[in-house]
Backbone as JSON Lines, residues from 0, in Angstrom:
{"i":0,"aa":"X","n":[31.69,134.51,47.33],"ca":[33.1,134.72,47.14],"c":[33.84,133.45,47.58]}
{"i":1,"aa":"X","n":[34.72,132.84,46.63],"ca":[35.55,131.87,47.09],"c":[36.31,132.44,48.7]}
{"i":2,"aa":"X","n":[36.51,131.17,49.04],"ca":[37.37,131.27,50.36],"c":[39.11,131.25,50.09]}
{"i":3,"aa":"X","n":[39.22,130.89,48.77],"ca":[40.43,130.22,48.75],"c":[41.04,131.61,48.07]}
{"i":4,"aa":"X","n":[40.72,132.4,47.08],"ca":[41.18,133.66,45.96],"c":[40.25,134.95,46.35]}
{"i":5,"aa":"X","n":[40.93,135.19,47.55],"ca":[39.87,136.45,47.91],"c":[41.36,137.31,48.03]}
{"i":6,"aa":"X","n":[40.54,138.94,47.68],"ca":[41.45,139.75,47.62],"c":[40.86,141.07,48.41]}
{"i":7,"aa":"X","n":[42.07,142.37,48.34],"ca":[41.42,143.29,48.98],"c":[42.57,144.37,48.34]}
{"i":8,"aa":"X","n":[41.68,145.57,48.26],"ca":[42.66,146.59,47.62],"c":[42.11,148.49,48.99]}
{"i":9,"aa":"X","n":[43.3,148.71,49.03],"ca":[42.81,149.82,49.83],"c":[42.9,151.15,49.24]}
{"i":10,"aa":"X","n":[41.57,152.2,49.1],"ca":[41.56,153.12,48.52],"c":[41.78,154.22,49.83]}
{"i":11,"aa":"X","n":[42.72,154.77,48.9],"ca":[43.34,156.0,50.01],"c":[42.71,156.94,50.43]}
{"i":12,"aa":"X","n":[42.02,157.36,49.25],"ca":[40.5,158.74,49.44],"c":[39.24,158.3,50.47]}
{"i":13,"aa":"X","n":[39.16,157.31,50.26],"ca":[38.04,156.47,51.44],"c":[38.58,155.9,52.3]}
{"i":14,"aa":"X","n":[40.2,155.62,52.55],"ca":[40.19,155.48,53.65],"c":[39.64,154.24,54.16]}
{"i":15,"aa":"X","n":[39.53,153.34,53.43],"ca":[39.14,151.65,53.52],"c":[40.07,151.2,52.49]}
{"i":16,"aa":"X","n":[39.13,149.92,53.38],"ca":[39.43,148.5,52.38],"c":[38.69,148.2,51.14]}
{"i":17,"aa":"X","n":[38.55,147.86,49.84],"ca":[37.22,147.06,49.33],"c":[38.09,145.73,48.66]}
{"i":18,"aa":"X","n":[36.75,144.4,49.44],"ca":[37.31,143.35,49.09],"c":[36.27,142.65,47.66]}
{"i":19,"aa":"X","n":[37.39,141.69,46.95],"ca":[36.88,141.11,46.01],"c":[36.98,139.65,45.83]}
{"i":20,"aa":"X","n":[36.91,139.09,44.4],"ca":[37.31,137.98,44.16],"c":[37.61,138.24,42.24]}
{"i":21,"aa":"X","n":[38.56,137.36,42.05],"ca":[38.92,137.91,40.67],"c":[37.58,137.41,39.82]}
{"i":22,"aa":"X","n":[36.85,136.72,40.33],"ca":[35.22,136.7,39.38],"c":[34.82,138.1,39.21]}
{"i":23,"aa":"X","n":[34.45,139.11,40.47],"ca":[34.22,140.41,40.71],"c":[34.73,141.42,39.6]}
{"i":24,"aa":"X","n":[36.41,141.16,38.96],"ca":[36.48,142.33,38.48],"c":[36.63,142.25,36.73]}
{"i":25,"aa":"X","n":[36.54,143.2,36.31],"ca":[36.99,143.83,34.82],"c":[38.65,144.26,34.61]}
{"i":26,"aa":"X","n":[39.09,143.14,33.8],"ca":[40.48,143.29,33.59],"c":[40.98,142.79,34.73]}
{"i":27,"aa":"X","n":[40.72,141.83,35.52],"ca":[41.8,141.58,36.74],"c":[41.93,142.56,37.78]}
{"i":28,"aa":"X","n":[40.91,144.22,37.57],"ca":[40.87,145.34,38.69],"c":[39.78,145.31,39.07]}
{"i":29,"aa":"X","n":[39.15,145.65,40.18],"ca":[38.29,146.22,40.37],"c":[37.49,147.3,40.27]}
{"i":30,"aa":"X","n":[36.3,147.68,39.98],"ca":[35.49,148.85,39.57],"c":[35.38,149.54,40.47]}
{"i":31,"aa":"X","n":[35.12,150.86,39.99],"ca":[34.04,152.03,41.27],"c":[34.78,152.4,42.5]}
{"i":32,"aa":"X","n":[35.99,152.22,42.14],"ca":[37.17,152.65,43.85],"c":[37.73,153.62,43.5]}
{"i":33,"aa":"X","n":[36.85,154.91,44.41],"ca":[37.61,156.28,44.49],"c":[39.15,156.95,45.21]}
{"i":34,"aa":"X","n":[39.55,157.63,43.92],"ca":[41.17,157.9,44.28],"c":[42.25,156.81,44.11]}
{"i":35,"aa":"X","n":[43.41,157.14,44.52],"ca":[44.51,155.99,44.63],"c":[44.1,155.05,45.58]}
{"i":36,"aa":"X","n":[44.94,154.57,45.03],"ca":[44.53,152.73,45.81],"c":[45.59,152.44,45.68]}
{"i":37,"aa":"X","n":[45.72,151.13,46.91],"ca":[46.87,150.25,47.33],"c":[47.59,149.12,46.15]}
{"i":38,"aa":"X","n":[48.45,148.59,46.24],"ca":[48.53,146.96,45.21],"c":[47.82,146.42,45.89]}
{"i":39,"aa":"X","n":[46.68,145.32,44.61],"ca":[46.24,143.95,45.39],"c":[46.58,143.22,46.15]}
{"i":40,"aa":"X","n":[45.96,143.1,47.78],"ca":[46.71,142.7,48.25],"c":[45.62,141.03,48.89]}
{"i":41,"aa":"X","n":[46.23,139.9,48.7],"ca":[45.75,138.4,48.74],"c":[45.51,137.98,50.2]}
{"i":42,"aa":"X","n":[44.31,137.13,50.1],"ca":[43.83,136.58,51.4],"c":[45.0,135.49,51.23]}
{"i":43,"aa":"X","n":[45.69,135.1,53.15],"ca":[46.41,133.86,53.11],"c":[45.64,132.34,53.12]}
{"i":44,"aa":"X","n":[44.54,132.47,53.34],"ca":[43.89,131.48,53.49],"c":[43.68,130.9,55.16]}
{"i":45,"aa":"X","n":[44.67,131.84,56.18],"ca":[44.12,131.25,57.29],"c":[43.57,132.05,58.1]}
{"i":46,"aa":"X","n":[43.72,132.08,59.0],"ca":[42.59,132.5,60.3],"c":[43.55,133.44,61.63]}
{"i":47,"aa":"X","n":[43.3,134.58,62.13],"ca":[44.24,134.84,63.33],"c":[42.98,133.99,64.38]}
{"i":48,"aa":"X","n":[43.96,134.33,65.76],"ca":[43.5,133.28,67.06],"c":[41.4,134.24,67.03]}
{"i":49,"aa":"X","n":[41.32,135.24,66.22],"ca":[39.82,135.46,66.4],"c":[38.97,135.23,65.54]}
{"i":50,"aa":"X","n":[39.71,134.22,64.4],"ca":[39.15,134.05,63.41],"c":[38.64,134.67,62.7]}
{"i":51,"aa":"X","n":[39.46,136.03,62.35],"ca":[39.52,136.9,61.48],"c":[40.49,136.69,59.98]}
{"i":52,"aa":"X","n":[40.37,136.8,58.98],"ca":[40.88,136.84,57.78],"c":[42.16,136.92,58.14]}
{"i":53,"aa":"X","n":[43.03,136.26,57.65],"ca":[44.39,137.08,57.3],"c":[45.17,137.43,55.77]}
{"i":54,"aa":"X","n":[45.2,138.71,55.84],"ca":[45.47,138.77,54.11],"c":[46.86,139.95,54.4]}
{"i":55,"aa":"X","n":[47.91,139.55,53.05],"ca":[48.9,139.99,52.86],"c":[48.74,141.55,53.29]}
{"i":56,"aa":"X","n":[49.36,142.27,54.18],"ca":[49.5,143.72,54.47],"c":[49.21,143.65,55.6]}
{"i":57,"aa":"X","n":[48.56,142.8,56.61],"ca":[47.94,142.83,57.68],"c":[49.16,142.41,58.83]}
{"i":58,"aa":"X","n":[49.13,143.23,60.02],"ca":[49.66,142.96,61.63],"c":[49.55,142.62,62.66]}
{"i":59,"aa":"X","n":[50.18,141.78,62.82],"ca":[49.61,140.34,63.59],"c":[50.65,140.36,64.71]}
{"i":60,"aa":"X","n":[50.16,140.49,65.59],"ca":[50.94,140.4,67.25],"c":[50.82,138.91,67.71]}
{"i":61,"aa":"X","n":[52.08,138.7,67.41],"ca":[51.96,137.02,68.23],"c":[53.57,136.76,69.2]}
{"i":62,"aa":"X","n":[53.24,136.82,70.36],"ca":[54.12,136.85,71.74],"c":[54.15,138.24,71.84]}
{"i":63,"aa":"X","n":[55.52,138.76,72.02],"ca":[55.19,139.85,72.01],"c":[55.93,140.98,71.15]}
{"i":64,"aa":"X","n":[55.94,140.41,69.57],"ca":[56.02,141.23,68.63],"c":[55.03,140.93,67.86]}
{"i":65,"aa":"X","n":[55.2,142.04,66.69],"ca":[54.2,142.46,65.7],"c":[55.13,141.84,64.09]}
{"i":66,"aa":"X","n":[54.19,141.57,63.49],"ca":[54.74,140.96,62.41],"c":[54.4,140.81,61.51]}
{"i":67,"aa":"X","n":[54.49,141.3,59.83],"ca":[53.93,142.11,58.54],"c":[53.7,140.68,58.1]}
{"i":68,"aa":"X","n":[52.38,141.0,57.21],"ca":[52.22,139.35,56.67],"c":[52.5,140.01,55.22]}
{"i":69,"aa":"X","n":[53.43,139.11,54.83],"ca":[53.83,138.75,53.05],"c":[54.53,137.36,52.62]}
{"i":70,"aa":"X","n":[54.3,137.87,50.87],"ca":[54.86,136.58,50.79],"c":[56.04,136.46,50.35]}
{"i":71,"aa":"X","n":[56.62,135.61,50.71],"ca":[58.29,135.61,50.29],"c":[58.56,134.79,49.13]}
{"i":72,"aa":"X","n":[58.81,135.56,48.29],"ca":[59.33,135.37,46.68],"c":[59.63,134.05,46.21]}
{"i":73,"aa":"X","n":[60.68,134.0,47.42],"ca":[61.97,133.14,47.35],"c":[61.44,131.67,48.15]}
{"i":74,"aa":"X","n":[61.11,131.67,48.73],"ca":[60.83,130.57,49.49],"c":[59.07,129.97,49.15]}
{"i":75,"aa":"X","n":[58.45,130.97,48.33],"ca":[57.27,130.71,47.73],"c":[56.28,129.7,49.0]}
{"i":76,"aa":"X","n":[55.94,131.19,50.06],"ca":[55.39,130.85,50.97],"c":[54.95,132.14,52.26]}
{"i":77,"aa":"X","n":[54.14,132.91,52.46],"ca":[53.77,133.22,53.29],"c":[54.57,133.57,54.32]}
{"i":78,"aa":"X","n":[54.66,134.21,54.79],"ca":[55.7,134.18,56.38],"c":[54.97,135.78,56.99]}
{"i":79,"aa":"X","n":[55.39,135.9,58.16],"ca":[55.83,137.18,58.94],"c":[56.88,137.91,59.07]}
{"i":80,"aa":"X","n":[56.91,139.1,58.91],"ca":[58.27,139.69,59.38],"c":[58.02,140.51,59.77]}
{"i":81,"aa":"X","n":[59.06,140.7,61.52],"ca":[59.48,141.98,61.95],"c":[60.37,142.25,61.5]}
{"i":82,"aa":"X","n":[59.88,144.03,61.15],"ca":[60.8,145.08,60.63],"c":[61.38,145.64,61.63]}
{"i":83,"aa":"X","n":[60.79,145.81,62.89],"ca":[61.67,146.46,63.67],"c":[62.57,145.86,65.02]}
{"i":84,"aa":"X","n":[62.65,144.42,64.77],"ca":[63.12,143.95,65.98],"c":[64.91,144.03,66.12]}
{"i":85,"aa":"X","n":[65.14,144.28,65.3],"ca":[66.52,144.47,65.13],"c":[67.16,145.05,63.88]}
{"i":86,"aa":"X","n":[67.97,145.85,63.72],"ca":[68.39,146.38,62.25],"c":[69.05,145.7,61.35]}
{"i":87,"aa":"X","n":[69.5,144.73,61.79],"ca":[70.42,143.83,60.63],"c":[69.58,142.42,60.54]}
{"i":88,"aa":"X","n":[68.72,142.13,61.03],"ca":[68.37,140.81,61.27],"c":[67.15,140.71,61.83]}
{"i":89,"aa":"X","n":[65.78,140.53,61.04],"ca":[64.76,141.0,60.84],"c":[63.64,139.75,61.06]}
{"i":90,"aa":"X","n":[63.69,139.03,62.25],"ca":[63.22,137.74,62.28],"c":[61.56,137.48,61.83]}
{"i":91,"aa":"X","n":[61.68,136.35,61.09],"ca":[60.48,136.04,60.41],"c":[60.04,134.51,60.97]}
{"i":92,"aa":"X","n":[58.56,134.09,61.04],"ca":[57.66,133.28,61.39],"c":[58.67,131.65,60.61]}
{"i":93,"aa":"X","n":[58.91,131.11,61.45],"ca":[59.04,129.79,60.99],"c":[58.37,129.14,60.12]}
{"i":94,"aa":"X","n":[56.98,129.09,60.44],"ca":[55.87,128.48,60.21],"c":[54.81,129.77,60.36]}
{"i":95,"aa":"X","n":[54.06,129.92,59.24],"ca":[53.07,130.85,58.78],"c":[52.01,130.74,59.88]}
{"i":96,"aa":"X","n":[51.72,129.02,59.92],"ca":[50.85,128.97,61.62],"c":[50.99,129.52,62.52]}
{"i":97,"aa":"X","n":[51.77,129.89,62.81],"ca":[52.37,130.71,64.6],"c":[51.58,131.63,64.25]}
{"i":98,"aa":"X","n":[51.14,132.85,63.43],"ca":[50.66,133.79,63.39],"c":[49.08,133.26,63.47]}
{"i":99,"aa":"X","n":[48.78,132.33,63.19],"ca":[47.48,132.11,63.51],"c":[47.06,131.69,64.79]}
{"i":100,"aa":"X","n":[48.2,132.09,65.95],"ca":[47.83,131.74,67.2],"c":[48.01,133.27,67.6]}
{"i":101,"aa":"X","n":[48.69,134.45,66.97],"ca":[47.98,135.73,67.28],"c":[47.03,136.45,66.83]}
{"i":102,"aa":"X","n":[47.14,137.53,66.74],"ca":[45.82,138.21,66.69],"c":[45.96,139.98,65.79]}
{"i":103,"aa":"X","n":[45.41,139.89,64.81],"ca":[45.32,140.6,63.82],"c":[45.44,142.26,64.71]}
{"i":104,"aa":"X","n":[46.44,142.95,64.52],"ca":[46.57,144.42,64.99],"c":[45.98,145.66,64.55]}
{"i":105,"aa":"X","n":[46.14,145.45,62.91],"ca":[45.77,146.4,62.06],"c":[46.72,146.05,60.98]}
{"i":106,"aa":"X","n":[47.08,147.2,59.99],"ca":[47.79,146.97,59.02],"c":[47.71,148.01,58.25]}
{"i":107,"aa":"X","n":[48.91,148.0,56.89],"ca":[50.33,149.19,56.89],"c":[49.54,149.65,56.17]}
{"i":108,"aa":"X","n":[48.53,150.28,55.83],"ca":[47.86,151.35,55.43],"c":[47.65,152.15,56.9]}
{"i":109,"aa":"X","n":[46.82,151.81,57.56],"ca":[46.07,152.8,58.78],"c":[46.95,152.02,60.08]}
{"i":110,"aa":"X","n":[48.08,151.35,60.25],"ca":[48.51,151.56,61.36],"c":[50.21,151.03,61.32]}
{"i":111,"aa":"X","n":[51.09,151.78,60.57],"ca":[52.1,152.38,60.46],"c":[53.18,152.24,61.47]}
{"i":112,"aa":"X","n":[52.47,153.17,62.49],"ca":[53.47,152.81,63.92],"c":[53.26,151.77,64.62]}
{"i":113,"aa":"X","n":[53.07,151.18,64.18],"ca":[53.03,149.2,65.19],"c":[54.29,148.5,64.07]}
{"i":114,"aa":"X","n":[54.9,149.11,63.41],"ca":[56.27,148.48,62.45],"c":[57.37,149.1,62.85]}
{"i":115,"aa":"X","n":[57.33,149.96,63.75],"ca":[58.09,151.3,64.28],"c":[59.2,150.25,65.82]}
């Protein structure tokens, strides 16, 4: 699997992850994933502080908030955002790096209340 175009889609009935690479699938989807499933969701290409994957959907605690990895449309780039640090004003990662000096929490399939 490339390092650079890796993906991951989460099936709801199983209750996982299954990861791919767009070589892997038929039509741009993936095969053989029981029940609903998540949108494709993209590896960022870097690393949290355990050198674990970081891919779009995933929660990443760095100081001491938590912070949704996506990508921003608009600025065509990666970032973090807390959703819950304030209601009008929702501060996001300067630099996509900072999150690679925390450490992967879980993410908004199976852990919900860490955005709370």
């Amino acid at each position: 699997m490339s390092d650079r175009f890796k993906f991951r889609i989460y099936s709801f009935l199983e209750k996982s992850f299954h990861y791919f690479s767009i070589g892997d699938c038929e039509d741009g989807y993936p095969q053989g994933i029981a029940g609903g499933v998540s949108e494709i969701q993209q590896y960022t290409g870097c690393h949290d502080s355990s050198n674990k994957d970081i891919y779009e959907g995933d929660i990443v605690k760095w100081g001491n908030l938590n912070y949704i990895v996506e990508w921003n449309h608009t600025a065509y780039k990666w970032q973090g955002r807390c959703p819950y640090y304030h209601p009008y004003n929702h501060p996001t990662t300067e630099h996509f790096r900072d999150l690679m000096n925390g450490v992967i929490v879980g993410n908004i399939f199976e852990n919900k209340e860490l955005l709370s």
